[in-house]
Backbone as numpy.savetxt, mean C-alpha at the origin, in Angstrom:
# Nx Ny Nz CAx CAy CAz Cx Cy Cz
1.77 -10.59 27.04 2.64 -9.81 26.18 1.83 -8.73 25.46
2.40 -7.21 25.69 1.90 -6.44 24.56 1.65 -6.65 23.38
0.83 -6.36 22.79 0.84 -5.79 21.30 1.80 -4.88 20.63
2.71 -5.31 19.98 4.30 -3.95 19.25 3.01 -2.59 19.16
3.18 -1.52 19.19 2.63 -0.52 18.10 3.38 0.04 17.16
2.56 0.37 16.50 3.54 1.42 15.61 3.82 2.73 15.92
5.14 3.17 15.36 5.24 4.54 16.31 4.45 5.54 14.71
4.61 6.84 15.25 3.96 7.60 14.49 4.59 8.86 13.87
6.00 8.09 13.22 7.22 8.75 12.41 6.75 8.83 10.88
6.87 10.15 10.20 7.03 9.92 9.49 8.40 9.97 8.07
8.96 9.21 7.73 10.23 9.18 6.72 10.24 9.02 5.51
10.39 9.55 4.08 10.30 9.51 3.26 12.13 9.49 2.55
12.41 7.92 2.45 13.48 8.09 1.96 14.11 7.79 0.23
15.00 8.00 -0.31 15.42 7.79 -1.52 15.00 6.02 -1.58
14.98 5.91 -2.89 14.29 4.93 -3.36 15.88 3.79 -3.28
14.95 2.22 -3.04 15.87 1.61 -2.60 16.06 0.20 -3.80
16.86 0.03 -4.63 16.91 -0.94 -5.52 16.39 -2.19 -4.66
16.65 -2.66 -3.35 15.82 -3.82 -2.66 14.77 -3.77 -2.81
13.37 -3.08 -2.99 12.42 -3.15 -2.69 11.89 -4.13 -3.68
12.30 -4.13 -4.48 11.77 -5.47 -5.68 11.76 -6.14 -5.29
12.81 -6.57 -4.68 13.02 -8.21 -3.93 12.13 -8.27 -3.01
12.38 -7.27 -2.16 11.29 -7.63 -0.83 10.06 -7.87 -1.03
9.11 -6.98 -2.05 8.15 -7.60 -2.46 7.82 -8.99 -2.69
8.73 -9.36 -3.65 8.91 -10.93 -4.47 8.85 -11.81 -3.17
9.87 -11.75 -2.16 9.78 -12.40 -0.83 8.59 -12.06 -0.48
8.00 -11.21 -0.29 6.79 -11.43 0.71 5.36 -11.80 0.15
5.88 -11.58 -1.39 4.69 -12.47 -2.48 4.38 -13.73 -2.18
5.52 -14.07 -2.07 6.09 -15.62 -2.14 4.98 -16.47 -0.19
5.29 -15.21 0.57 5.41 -15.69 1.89 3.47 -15.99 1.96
2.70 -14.68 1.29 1.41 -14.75 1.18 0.85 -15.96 0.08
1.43 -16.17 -1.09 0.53 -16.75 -1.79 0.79 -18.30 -0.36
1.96 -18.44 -0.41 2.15 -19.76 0.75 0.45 -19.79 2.09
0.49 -18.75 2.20 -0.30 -18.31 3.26 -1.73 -18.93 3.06
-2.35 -18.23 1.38 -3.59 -18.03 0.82 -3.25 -18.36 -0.56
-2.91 -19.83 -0.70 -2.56 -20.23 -2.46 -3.97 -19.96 -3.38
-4.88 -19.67 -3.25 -5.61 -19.73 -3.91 -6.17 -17.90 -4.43
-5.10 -17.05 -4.47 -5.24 -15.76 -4.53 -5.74 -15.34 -5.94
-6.39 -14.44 -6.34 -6.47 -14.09 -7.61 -5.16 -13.09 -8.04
-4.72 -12.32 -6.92 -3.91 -11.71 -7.95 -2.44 -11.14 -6.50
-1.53 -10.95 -6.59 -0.84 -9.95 -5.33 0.37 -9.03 -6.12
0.04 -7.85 -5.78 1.00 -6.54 -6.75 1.46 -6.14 -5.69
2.41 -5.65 -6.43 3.27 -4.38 -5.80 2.67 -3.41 -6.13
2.23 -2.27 -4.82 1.85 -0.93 -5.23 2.69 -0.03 -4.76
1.83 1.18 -4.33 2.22 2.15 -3.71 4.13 3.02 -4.20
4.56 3.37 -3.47 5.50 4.02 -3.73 6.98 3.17 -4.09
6.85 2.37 -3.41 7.95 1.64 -3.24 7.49 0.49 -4.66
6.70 0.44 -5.59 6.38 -0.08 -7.03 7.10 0.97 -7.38
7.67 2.10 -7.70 7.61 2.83 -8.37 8.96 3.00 -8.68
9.95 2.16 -9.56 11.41 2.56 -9.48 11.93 4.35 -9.35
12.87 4.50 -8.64 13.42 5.89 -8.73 12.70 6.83 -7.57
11.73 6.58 -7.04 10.25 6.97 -6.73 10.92 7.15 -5.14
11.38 7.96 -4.27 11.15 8.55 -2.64 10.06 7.96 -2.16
10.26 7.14 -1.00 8.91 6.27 -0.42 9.12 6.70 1.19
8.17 5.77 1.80 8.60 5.69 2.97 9.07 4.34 2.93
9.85 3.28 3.98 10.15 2.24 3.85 9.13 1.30 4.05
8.45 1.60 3.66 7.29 0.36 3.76 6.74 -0.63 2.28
6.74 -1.80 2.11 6.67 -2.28 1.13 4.56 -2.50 1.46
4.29 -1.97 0.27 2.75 -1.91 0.03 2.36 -2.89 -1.14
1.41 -4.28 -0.34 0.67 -4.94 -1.29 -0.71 -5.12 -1.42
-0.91 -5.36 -3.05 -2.47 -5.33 -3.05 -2.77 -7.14 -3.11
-3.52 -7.60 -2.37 -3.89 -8.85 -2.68 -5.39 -9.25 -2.86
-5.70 -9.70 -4.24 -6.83 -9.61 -4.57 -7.53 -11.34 -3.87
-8.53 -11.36 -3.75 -9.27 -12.12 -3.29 -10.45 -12.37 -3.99
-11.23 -13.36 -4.04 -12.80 -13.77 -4.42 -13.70 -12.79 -3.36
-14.84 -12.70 -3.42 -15.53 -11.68 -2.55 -15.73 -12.80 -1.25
-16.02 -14.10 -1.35 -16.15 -15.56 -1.15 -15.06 -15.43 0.03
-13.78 -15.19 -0.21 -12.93 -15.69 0.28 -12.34 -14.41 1.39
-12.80 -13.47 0.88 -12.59 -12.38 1.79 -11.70 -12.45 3.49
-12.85 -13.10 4.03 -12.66 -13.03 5.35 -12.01 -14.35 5.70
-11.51 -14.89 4.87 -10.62 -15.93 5.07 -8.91 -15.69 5.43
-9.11 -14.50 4.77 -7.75 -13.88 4.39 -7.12 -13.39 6.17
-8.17 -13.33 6.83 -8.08 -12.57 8.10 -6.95 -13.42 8.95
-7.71 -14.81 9.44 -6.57 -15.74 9.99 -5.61 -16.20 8.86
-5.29 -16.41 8.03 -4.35 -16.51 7.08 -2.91 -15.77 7.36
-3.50 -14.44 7.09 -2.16 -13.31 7.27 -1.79 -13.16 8.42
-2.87 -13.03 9.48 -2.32 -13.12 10.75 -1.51 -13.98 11.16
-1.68 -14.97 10.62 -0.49 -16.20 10.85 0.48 -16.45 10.45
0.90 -15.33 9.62 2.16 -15.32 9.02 2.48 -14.08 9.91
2.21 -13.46 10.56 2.78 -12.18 11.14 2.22 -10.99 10.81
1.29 -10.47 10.75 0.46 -9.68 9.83 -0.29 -9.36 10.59
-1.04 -7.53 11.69 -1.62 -7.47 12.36 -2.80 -6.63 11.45
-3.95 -7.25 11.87 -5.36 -7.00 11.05 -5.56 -5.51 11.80
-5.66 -4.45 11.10 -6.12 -3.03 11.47 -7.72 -2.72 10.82
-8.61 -3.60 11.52 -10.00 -3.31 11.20 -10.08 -1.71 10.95
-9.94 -1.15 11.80 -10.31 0.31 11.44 -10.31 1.30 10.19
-9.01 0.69 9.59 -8.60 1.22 8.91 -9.65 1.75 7.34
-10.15 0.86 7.08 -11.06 0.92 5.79 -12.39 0.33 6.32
-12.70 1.35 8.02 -14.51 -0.22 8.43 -15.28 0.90 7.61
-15.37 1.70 6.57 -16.73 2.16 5.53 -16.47 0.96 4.59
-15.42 0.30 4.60 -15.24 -0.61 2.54 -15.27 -1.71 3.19
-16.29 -2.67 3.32 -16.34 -3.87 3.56 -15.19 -4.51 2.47
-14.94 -3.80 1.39 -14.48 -5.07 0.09 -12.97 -5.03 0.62
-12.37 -4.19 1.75 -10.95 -3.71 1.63 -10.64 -3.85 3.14
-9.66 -5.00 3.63 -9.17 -5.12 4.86 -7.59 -4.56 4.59
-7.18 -4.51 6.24 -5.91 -3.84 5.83 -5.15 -4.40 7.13
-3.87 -4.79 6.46 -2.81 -5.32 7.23 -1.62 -4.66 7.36
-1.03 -5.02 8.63 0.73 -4.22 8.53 1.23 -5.31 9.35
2.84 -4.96 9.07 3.95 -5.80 9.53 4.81 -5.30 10.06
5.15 -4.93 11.42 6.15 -4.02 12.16 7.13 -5.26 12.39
8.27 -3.77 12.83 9.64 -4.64 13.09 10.04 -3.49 14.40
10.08 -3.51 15.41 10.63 -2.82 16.27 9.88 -1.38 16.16
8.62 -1.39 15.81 7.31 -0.23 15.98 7.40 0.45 14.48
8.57 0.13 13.67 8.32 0.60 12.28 7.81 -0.50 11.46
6.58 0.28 10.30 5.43 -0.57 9.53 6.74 -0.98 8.34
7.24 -2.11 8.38 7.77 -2.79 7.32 7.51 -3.27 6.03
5.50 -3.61 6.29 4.51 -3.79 5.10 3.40 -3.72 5.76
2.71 -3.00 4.36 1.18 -2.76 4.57 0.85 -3.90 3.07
-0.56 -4.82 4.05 -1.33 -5.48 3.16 -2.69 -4.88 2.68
-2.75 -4.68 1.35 -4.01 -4.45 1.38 -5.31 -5.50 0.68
-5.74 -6.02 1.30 -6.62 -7.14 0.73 -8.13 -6.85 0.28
-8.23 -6.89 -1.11 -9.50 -6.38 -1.55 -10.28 -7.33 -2.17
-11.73 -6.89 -2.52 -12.61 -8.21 -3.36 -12.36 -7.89 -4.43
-12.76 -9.10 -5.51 -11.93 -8.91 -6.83 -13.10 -7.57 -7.12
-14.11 -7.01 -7.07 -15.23 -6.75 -7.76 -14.92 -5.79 -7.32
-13.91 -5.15 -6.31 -13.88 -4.05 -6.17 -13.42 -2.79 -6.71
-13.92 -1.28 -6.99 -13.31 -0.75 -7.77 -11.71 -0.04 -7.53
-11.55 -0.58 -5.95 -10.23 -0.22 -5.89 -8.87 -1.23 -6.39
-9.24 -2.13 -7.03 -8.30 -2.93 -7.14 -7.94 -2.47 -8.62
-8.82 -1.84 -9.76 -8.34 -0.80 -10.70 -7.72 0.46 -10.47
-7.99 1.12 -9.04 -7.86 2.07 -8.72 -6.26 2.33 -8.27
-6.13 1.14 -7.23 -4.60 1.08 -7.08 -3.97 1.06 -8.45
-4.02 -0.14 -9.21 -3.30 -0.31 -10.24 -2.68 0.60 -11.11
-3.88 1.75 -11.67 -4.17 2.33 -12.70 -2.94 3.42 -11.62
-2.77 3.68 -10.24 -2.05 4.70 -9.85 -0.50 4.70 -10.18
-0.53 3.22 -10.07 1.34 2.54 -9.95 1.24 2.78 -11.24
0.32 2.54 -12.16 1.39 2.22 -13.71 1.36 3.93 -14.24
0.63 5.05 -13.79 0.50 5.68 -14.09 2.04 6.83 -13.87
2.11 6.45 -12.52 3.42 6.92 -11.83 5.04 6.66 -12.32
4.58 5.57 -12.93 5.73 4.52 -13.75 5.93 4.97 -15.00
4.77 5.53 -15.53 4.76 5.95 -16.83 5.31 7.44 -17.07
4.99 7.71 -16.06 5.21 9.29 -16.24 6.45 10.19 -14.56
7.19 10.07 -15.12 8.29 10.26 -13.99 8.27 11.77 -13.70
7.70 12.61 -14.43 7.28 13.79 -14.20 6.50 14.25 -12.92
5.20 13.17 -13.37 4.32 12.80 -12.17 4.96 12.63 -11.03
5.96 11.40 -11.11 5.92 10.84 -9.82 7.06 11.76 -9.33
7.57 12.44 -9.61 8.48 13.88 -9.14 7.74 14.26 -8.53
6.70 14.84 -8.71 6.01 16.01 -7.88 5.15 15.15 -7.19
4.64 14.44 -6.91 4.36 13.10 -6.06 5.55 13.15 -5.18
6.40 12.63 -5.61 7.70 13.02 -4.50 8.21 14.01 -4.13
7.93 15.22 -4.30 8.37 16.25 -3.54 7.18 16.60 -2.75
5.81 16.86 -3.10 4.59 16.37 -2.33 4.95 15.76 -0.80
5.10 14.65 -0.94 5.03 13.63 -0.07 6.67 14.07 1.17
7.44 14.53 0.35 8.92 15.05 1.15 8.36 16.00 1.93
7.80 17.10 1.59 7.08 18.13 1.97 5.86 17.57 3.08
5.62 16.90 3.18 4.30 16.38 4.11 4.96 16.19 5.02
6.23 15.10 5.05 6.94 14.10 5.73 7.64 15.11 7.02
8.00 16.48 6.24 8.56 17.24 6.56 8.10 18.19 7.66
6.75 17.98 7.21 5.62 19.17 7.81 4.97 18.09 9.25
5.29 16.92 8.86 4.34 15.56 9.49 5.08 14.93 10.10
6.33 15.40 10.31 7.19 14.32 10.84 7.25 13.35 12.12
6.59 13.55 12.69 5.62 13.06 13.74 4.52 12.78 14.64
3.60 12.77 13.26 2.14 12.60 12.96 1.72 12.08 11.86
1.71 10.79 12.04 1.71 10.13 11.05 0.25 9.83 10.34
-0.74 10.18 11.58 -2.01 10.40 10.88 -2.17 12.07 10.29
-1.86 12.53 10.46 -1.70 13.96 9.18 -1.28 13.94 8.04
0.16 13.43 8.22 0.51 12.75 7.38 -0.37 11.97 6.03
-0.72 10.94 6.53 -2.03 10.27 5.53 -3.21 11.02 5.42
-3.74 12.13 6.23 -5.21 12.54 6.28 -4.99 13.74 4.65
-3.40 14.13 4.71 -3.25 15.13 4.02 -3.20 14.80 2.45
-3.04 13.67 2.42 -2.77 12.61 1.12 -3.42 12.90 -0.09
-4.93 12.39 0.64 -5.96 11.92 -0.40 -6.43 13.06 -1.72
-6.55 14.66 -1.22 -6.79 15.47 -2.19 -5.60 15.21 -3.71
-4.55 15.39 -2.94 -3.50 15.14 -4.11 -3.96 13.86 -4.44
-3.73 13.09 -4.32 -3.60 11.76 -4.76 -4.41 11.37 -6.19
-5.99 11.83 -5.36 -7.12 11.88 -6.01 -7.08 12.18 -7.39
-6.72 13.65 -7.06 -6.20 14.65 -8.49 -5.21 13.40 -9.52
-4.17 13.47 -8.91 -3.62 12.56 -9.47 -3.90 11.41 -10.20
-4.51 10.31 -9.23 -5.70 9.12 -10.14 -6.71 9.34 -11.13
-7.12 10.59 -11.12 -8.06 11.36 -11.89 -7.14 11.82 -13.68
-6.01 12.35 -13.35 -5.26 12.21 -14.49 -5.00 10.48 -14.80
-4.67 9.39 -14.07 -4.35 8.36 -14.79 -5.59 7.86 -15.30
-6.56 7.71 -15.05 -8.13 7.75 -15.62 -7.84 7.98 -17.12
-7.57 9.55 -17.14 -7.38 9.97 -18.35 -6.48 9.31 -19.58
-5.16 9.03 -18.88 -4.40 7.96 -19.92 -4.34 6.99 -20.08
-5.53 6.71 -19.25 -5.85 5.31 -19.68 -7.27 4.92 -18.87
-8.04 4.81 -19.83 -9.34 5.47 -19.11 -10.06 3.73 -18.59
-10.65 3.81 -17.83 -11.40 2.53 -17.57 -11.56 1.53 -18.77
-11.48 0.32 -18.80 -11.68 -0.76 -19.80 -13.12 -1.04 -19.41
């Protein structure tokens, strides 16, 4: 049997009052997986009430540095295909997805606790949450990519990071490292 792929669409749709739940369900499905987690959030776009996403529910799941590579057969066994590639410069940061008929349904992102992206995500969601201004132009941003990217989904993401950056760089500011 093949491997599903993912296709390489990209959609950015109005924000969906389900996505809370789905998270909560698939919280639920990982800690089952890996009970011994330090931490599992909702990030990315779809954290962000009101917030234009793509349909993909994005989690951060924190780990011991210890336990890291434990996480590998774990998720996979719940349905969860390991995309080594994705982050092979960040040893501290593996990355998972969950297709349903070639569309990414969820992205896992599994980090060491010590890592500085696990402030990094955080500090983005609450920042976005805080400030709806922000996450406007974040969302028209991202409409505009979707638009430009609509079937290239690695452009799509390659085009990301400058904004983004900028962006995390202001939540820094309102709330600066502890």
């Amino acid at each position: 049997m093949l491997e599903e792929r993912p296709d390489a669409t990209v959609e950015v749709i109005a924000y969906d009052e389900s996505w809370p739940q789905a998270f909560a369900n698939e919280r639920a499905r990982i800690l089952a997986a890996l009970p011994s987690l330090e931490a599992v959030e909702h990030i990315g776009s779809t954290a962000v009430p009101g917030l234009p996403a793509k349909p993909t529910i994005d989690l951060l799941t924190v780990v011991s540095d210890e336990q890291l590579h434990t996480a590998v057969p774990a998720f996979c066994g719940i349905g969860y295909l390991h995309v080594p590639e994705s982050f092979a410069d960040d040893p501290q940061h593996l990355f998972f997805h969950r297709l349903r008929a070639g569309k990414r349904t969820h992205h896992l992102h599994v980090v060491a606790a010590s890592s500085p992206l696990v402030a990094r995500y955080l500090v983005f969601r609450d920042y976005l949450r805080a400030h709806p201004d922000e996450a406007l132009r974040y969302a028209t941003f991202k409409q505009d990519l979707a638009v430009e990217h609509a079937h290239e989904r690695d452009r799509y993401v390659d085009a990301k990071p400058p904004f983004v950056g900028a962006m995390i760089e202001r939540a820094w500011q309102w709330r600066p490292l502890a």
